[in-house]
RODO-2510 file (C-alpha; in nm, 4 decimals, decimal comma):
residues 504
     n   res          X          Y          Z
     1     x    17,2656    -0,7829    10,1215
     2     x    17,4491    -0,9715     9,8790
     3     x    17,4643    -1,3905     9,9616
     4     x    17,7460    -1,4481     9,6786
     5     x    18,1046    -1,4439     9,7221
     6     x    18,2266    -1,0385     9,6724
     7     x    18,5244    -1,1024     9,4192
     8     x    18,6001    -0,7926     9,2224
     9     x    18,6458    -0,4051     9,2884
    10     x    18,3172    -0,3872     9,1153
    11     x    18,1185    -0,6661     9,2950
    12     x    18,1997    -0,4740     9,5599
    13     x    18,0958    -0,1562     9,5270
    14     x    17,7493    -0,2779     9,3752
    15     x    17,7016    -0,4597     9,7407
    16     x    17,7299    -0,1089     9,9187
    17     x    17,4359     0,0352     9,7160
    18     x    17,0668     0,0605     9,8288
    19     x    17,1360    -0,0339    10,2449
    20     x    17,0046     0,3113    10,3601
    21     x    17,2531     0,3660    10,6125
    22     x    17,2063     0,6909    10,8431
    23     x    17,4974     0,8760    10,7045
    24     x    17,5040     1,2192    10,7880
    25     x    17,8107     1,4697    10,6240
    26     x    17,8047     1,8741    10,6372
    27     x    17,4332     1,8679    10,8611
    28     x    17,2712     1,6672    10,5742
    29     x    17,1505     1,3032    10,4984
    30     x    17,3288     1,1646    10,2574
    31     x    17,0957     0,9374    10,0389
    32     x    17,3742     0,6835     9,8554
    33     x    17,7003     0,7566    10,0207
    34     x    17,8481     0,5533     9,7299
    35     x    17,7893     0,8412     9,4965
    36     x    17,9053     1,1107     9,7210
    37     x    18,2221     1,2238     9,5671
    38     x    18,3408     1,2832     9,8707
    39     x    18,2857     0,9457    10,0006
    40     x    18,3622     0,7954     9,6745
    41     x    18,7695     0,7697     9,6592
    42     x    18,7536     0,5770    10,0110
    43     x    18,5244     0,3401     9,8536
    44     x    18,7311     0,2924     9,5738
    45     x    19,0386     0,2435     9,7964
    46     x    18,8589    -0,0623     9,9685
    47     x    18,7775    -0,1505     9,6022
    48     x    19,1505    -0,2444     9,5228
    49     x    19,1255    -0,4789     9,8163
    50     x    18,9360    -0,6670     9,5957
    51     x    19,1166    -0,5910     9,2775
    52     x    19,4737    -0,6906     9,4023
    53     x    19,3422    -1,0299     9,5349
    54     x    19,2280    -1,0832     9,1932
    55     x    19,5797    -0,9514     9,0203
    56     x    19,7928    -1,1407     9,2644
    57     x    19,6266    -1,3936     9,4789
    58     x    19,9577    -1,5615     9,6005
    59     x    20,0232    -1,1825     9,7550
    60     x    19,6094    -1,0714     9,8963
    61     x    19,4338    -1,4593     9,9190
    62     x    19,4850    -1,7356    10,1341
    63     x    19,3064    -2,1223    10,1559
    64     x    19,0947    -2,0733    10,4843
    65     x    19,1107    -2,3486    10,7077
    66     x    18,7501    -2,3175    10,7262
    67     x    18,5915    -2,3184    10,3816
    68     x    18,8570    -2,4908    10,1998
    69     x    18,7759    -2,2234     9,9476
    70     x    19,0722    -1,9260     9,8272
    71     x    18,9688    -1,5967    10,0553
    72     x    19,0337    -1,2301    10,0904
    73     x    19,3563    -1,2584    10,3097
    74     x    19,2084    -0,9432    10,5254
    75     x    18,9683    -1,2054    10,6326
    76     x    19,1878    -1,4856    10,6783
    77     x    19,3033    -1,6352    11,0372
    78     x    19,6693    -1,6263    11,0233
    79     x    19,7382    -2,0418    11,0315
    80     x    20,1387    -1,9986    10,9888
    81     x    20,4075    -1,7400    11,0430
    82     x    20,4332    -1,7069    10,6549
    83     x    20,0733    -1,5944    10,7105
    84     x    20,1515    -1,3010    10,9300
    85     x    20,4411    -1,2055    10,6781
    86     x    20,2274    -1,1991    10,3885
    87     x    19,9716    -0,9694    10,5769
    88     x    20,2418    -0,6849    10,5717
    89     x    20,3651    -0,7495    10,2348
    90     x    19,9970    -0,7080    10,0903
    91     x    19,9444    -0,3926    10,2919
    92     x    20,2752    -0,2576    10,1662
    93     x    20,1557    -0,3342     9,8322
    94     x    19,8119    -0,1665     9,8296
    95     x    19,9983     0,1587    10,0360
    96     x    20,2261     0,1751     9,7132
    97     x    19,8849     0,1148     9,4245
    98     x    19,6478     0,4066     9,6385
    99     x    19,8299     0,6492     9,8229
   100     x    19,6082     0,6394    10,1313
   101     x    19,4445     0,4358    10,3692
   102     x    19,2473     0,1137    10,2316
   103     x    19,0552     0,0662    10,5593
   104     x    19,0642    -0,3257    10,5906
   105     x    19,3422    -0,3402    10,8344
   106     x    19,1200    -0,3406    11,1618
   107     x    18,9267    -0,5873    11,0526
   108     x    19,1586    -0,8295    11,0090
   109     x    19,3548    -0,7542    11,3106
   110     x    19,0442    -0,7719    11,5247
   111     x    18,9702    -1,1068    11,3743
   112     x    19,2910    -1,2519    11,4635
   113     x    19,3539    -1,1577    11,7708
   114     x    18,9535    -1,2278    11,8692
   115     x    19,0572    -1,6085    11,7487
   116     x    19,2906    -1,6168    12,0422
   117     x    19,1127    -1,4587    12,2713
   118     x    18,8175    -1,5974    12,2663
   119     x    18,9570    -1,9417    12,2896
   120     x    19,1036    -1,8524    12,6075
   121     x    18,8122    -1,6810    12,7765
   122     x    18,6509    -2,0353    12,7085
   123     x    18,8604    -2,2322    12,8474
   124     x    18,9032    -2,0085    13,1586
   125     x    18,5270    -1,9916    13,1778
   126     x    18,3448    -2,2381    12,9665
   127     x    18,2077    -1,9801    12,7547
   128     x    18,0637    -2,0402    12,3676
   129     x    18,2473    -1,7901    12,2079
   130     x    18,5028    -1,8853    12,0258
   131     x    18,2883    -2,1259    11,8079
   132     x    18,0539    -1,8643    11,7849
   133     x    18,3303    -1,6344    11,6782
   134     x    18,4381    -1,9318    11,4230
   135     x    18,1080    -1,9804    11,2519
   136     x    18,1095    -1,5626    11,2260
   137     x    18,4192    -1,5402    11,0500
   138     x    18,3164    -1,8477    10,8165
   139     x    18,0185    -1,6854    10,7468
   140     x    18,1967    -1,3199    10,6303
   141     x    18,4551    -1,6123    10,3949
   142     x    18,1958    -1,7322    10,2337
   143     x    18,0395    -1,3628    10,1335
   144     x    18,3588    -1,1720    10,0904
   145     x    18,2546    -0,9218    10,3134
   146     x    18,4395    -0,6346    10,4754
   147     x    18,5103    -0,6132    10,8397
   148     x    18,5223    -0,2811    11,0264
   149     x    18,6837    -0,2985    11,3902
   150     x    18,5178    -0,0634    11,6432
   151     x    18,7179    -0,0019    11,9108
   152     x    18,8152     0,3579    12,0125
   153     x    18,5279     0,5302    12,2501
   154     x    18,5310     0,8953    12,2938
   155     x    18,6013     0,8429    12,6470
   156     x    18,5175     1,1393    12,8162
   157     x    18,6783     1,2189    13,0922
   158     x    19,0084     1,0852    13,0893
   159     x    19,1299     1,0269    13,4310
   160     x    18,7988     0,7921    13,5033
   161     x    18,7088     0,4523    13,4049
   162     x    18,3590     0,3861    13,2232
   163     x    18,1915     0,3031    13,5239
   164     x    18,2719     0,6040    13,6824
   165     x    18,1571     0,8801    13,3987
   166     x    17,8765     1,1161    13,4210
   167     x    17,7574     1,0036    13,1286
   168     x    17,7425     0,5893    13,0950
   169     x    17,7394     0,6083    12,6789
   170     x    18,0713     0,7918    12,6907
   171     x    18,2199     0,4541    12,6797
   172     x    17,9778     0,1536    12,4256
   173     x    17,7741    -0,0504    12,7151
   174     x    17,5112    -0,2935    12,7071
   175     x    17,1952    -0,1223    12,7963
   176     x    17,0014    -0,4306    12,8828
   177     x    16,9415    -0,8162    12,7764
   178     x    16,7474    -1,1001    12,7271
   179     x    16,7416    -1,4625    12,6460
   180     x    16,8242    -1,3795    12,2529
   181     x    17,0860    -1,1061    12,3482
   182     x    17,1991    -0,7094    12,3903
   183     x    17,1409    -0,4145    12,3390
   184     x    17,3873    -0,1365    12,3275
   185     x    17,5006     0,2441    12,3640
   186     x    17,7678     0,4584    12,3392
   187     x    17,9540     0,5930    12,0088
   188     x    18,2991     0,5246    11,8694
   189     x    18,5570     0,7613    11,7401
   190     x    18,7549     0,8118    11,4428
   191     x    18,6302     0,4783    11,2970
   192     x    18,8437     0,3776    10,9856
   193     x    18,6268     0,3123    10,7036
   194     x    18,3090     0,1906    10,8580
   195     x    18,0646     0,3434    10,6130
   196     x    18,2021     0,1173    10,3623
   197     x    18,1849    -0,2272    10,5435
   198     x    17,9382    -0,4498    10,5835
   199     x    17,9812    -0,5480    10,9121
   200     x    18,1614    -0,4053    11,2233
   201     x    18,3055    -0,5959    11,5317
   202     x    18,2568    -0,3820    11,8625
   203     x    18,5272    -0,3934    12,0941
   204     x    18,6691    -0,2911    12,4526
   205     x    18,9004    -0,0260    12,3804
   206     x    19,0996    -0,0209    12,7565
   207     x    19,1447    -0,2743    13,0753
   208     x    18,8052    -0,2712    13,2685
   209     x    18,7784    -0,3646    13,6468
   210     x    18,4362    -0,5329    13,7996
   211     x    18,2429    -0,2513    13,7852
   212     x    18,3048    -0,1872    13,4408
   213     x    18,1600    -0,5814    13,3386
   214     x    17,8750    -0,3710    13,1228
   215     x    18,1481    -0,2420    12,9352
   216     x    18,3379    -0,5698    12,8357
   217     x    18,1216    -0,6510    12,5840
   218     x    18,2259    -0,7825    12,2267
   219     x    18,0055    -0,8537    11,8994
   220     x    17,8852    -0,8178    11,5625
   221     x    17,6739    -0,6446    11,3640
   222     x    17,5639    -0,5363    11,0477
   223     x    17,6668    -0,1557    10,9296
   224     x    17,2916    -0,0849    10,8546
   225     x    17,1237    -0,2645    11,1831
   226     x    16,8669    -0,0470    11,3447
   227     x    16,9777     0,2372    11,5657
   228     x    17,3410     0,3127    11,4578
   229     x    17,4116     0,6944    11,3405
   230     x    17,7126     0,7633    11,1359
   231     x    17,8678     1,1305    11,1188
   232     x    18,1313     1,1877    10,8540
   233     x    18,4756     1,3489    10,9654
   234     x    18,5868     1,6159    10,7998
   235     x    18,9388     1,5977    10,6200
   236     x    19,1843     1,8933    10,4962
   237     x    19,0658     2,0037    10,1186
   238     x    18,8392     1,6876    10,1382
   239     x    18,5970     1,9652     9,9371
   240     x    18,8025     1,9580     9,6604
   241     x    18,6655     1,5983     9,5527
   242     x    18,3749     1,8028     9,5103
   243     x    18,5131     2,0772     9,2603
   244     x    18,4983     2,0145     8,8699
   245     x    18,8764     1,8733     8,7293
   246     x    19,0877     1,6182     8,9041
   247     x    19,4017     1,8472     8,9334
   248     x    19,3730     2,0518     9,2483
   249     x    19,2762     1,6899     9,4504
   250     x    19,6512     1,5560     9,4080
   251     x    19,4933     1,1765     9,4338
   252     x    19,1445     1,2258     9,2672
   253     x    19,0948     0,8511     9,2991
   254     x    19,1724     0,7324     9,6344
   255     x    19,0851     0,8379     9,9564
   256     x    19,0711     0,6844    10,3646
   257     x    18,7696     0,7418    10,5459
   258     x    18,6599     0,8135    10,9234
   259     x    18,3314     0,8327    11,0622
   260     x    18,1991     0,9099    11,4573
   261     x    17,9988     0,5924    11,4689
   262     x    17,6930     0,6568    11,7615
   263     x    17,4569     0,3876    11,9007
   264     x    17,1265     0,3605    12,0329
   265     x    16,9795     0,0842    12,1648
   266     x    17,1237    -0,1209    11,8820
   267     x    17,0528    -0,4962    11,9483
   268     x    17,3386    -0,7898    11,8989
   269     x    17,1690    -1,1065    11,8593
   270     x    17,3690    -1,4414    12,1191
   271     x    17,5180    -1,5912    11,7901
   272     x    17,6741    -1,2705    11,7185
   273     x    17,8754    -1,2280    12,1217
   274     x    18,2162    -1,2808    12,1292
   275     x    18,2397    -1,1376    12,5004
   276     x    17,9467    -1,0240    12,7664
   277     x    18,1202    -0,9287    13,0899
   278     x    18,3905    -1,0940    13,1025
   279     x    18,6332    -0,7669    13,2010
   280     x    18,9770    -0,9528    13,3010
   281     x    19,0314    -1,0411    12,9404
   282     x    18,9662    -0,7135    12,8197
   283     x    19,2949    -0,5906    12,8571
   284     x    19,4156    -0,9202    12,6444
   285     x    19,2019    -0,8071    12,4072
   286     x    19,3219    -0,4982    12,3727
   287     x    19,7337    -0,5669    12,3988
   288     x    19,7009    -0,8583    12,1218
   289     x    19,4132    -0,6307    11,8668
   290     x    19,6990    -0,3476    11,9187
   291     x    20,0203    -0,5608    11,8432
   292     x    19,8697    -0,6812    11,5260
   293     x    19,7243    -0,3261    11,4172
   294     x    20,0667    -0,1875    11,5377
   295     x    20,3059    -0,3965    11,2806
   296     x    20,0291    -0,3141    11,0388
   297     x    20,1677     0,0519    10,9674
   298     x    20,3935    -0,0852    10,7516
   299     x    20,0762     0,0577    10,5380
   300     x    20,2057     0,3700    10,5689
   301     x    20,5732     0,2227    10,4086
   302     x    20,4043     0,1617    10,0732
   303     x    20,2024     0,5277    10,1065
   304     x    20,6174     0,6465    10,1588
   305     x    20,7371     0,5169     9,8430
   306     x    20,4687     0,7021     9,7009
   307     x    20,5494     1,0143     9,8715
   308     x    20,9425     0,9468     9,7826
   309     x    20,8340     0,8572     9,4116
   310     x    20,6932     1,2245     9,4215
   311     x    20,9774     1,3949     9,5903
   312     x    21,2269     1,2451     9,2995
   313     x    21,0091     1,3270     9,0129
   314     x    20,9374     1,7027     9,1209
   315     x    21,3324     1,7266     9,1491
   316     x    21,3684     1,5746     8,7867
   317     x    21,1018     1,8306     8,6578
   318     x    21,2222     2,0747     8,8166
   319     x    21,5957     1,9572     8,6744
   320     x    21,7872     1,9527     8,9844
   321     x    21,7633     1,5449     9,0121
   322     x    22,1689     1,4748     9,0416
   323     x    22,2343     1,7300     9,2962
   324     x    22,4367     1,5901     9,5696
   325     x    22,2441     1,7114     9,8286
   326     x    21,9025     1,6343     9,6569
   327     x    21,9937     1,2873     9,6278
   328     x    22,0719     1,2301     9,9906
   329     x    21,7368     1,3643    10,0679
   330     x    21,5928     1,1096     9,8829
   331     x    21,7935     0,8706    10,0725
   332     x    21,7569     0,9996    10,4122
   333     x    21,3688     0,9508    10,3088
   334     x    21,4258     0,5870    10,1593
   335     x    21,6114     0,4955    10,4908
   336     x    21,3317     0,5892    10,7159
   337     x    21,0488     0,4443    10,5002
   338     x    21,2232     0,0941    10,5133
   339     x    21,2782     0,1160    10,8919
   340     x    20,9361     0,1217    10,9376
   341     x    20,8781    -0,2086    10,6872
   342     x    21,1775    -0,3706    10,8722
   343     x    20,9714    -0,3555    11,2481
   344     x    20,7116    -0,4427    11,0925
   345     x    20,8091    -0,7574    10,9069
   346     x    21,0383    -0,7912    11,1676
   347     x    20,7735    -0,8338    11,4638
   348     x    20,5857    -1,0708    11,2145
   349     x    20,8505    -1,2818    11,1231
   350     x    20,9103    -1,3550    11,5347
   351     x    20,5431    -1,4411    11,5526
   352     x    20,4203    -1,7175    11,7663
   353     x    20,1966    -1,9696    11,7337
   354     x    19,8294    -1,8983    12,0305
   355     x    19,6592    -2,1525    12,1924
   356     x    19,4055    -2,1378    11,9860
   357     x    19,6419    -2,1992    11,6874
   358     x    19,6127    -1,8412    11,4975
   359     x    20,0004    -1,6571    11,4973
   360     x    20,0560    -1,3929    11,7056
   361     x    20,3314    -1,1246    11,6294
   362     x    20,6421    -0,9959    11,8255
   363     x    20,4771    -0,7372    12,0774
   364     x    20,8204    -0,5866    12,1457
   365     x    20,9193    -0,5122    11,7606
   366     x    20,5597    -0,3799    11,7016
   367     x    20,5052    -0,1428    11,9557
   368     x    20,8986    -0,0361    11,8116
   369     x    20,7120     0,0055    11,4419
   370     x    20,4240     0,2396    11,5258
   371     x    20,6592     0,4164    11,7267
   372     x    20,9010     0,4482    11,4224
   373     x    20,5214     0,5546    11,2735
   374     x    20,4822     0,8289    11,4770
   375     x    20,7943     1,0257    11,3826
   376     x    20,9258     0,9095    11,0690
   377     x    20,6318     1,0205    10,7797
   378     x    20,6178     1,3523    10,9529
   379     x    21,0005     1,3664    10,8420
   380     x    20,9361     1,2448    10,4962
   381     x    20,6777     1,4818    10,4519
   382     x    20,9195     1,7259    10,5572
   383     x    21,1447     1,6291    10,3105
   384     x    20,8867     1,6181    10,0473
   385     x    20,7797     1,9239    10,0869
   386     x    21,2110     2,0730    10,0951
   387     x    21,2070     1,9164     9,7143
   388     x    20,8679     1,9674     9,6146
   389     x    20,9855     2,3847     9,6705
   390     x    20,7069     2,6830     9,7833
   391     x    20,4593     2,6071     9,4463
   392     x    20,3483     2,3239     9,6231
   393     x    20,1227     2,5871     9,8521
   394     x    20,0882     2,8303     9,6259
   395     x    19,9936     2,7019     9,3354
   396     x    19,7045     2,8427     9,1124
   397     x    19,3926     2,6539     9,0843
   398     x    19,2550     2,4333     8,7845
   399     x    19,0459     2,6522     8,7040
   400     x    19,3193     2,9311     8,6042
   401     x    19,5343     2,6644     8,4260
   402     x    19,1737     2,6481     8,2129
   403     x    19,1175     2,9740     8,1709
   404     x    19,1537     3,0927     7,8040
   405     x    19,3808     3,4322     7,8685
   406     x    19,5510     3,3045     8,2356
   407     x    19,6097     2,9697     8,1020
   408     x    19,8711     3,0508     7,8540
   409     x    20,0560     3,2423     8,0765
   410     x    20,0215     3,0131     8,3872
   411     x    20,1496     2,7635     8,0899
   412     x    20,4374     2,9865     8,0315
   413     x    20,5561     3,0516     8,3512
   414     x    20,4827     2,7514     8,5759
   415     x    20,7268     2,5074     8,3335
   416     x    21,0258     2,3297     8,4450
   417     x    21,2991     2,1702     8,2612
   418     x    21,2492     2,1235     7,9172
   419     x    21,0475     1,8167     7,8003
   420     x    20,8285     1,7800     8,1115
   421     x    20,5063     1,9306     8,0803
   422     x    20,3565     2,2136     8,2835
   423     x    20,0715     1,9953     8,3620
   424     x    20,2843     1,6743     8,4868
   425     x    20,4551     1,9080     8,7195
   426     x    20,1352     2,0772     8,8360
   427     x    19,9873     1,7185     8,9049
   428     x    20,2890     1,5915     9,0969
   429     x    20,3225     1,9160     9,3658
   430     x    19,9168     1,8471     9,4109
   431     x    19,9837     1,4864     9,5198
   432     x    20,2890     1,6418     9,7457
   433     x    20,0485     1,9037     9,8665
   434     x    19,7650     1,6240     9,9136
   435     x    20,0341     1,4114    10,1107
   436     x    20,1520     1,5940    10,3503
   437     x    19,8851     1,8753    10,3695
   438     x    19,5631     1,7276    10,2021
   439     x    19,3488     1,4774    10,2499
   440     x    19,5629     1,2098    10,2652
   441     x    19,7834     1,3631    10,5095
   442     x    19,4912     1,2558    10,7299
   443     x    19,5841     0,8414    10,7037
   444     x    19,9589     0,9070    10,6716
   445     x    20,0291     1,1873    10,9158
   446     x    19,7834     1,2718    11,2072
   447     x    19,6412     0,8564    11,1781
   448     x    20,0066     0,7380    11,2060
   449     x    20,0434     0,9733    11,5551
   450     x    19,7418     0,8171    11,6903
   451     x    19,6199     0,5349    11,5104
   452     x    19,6480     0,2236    11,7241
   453     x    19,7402     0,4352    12,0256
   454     x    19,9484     0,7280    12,0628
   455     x    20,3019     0,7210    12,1271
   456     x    20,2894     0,6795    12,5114
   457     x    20,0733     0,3892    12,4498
   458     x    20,3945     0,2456    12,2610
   459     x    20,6635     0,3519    12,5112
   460     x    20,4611     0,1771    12,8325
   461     x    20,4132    -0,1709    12,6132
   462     x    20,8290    -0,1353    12,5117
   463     x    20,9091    -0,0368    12,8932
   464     x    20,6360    -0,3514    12,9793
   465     x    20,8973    -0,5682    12,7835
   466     x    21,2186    -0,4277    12,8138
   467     x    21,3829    -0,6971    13,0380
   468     x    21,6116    -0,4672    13,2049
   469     x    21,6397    -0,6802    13,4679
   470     x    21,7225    -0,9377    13,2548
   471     x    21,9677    -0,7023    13,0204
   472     x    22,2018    -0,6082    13,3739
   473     x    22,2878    -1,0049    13,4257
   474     x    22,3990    -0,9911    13,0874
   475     x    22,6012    -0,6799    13,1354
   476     x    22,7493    -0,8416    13,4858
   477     x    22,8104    -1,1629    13,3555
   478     x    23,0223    -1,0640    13,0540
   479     x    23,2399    -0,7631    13,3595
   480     x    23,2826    -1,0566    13,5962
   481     x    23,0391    -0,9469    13,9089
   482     x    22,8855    -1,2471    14,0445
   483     x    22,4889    -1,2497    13,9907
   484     x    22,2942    -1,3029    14,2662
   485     x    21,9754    -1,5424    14,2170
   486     x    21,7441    -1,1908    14,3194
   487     x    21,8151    -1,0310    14,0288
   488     x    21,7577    -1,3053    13,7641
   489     x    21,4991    -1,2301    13,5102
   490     x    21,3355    -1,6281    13,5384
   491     x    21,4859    -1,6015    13,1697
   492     x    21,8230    -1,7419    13,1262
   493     x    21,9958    -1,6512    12,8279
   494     x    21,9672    -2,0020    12,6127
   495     x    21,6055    -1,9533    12,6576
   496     x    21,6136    -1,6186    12,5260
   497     x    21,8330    -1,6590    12,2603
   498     x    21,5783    -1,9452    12,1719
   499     x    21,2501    -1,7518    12,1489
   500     x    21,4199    -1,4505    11,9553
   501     x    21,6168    -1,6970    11,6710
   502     x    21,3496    -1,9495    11,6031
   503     x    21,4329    -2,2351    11,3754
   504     x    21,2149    -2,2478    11,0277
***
């Protein structure tokens, strides 16, 4: 594997090459998945990663703390609440440049919130692990490498802890251990890019009791370490990317990428364990990794101006672009898209500074943005699709539009206003279609439902923190009904009003 810094788009896709992963996709090994044009546009997405830091480092580096060297800000620990801010301004960004998912988002969110957690489970138990974790993290500066976050087990049956499933490797385990380690089974779902990183952190993905200890287990390893199977997901039209001409693909470029991730026996060396057993702070790990990746769909903001950019230019093809009521579509869309990027930023401009000194975002205002998530892009693609008009699912294919005797015709008949070309507007109901039906309707639609949880998972963490309690002293206060000392919060309103409106 590569021991020089990863820099450039390119840099990076040479490191993937030649590391004879166990990649399996339609019942077949796939020999480079580099090459694989179905693979390739989620590799290239992870490529502008790379390519944006190198465009606009103020916006996608940072100065890490340990190095002293300008990093990849995916893998930087967030050292100030400017930090945090900039973390959601980059993602926006790189939404807006590829359309889809760019897969680095776990990875840094599982990095920051391990920074803090760790720290504490050594000071509540004189563990190792947060130096261990420190020297890790160093170590991926100093290459450039990308992080995958493995946290989501298939879980089985849903109603019992690990402990307590037929099968132990329905939830990741350690097996057994020795003086230089673990070894351990299970598989993880619906893991975001892991074929294209070069390492993947393993994590808890619920709270564990005592007799799930085998299951609180935390580490690192290497994509291509002995033992670990990887079976491609299947996306809508993701065959396209396979057919000759770029049209019919709507973004022939970019792509996200999910993979069922299954281990066997697959050994994690001391240096690499960030957590062996240690169950109570599994739920920590959890709540923090989720308020991070939570605030983090403001991703899916930048992936809606694309999807709004679209919307307007199929109405100006198709010439209807002053209609009143068009226009307040595209408003209506514009005003949901930026309620999403307000939680988010929101939730990390009210972060906090951790024990451990990494920030920590507003839990509250998160759990409020993926829950904005969960609704809101299924209305823009709603809305999309109202402009975009029925030739967005019924369009011909590529190879028609080629065809010497249909092409003419499909020329003739498929134009819009005058001075747009057929093609242009062809090209622009694909990326509609590819949006909100396609491929990438997988990262913007169905990932922002259940990505990071599903929307129950947001409503219990808002009820958690809802300071109702709290919220009725306020109420009787302000009507004049005396408040009894039983139904005080233990947080007074000057000390509320201080943790929301934090000086700079």
């Amino acid at each position: 594997m590569n021991t020089e810094m990863i820099r450039t788009g390119k840099e990076y896709i040479d490191s993937l090459r030649g590391r004879k992963l166990e990649v399996w996709l339609f019942g077949e090994r796939v020999d480079e998945p580099v090459d694989h044009p179905m693979i390739r546009p989620s590799v290239n997405a992870v490529a502008a990663t790379y390519d944006l830091a190198e465009a606009n480092p103020e916006l996608a580096t940072a100065v890490s703390p340990f190095t002293g060297e300008r990093i990849n800000r995916f893998l930087h620990i967030a050292g100030s609440r400017e930090d945090v801010v900039m973390q959601n301004k980059m993602q926006r960004r790189l939404g807006q440049l590829t359309g889809t998912c760019f897969q680095r988002c776990v990875g840094m969110d599982a990095f920051n919130s391990l920074h803090s957690v760790t720290f504490e489970i050594d000071e509540a138990h004189g563990t190792p692990y947060h130096q261990r974790f420190v020297d890790f993290v160093t170590f991926a500066q100093t290459r450039g490498y990308v992080i995958g976050g493995a946290m989501t087990d298939v879980k089985g049956d849903r109603g019992k802890p690990p402990h307590a499933q037929a099968d132990p490797d329905l939830y990741v385990h350690v097996t057994r251990r020795s003086e230089d380690g673990v070894w351990i089974s299970g598989a993880k779902a619906h893991q975001t890019g892991c074929i294209n990183s070069h390492w993947l952190v393993v994590m808890p993905t619920l709270r564990l009791g005592e007799a799930d200890r085998d299951y609180a287990i935390v580490g690192a390893l290497p994509v291509d370490a002995e033992g670990i199977t990887y079976v491609y997901g299947r996306q809508s039209c993701d065959t396209r990317s396979m057919e000759e001409g770029d049209v019919d693909v709507g973004n022939a470029r970019y792509g996200g990428q999910e993979a069922m991730v299954i281990f066997k026996d697959v050994f994690i060396p001391n240096e690499y364990i960030f957590m062996d057993g240690e169950y109570d702070f599994a739920a920590m790990l959890v709540e923090r990794f989720t308020c991070y990746h939570r605030r983090s769909y403001v991703c899916k903001s930048g992936v809606g101006d694309v999807l709004i950019g679209a919307a307007a230019a199929i109405a100006d093809y198709n010439g209807v672009e002053k209609a009143s009521h068009i226009r307040d579509k595209l408003v209506e869309m514009t005003h949901q898209n930026e309620t999403i990027y307000s939680t988010g930023i929101a939730a990390s401009y009210q972060s906090q500074r951790m024990k451990s000194g990494v920030w920590q975002c507003d839990d509250m205002i998160a759990n409020v943005c993926k829950h904005h998530v969960t609704k809101m892009p299924y209305e823009l693609a709603r809305l999309a699709q109202d402009l975009a008009g029925g030739l967005v699912v019924t369009l011909p294919s590529q190879q028609d539009l080629d065809h010497d005797e249909l092409g003419p015709l499909l020329e003739k008949y498929l134009q819009g206003r005058r001075g747009v070309s057929t093609e242009a507007r062809v090209r622009i109901l694909r990326l509609i279609e590819n949006m909100t039906l396609g491929r990438n309707a997988v990262g913007y639609l169905t990932e922002s439902m259940h990505g990071a949880g599903s929307p129950q998972a947001q409503r219990v963490q808002i009820a958690r923190q809802a300071q109702l309690e709290f919220k009725k002293q306020l109420a009787r206060a302000l009507a004049g009904i005396p408040v009894e000392d039983a139904d005080l919060s233990g947080e007074d309103l000057v000390d509320y009003m201080a943790r929301v409106f934090q000086p700079e």
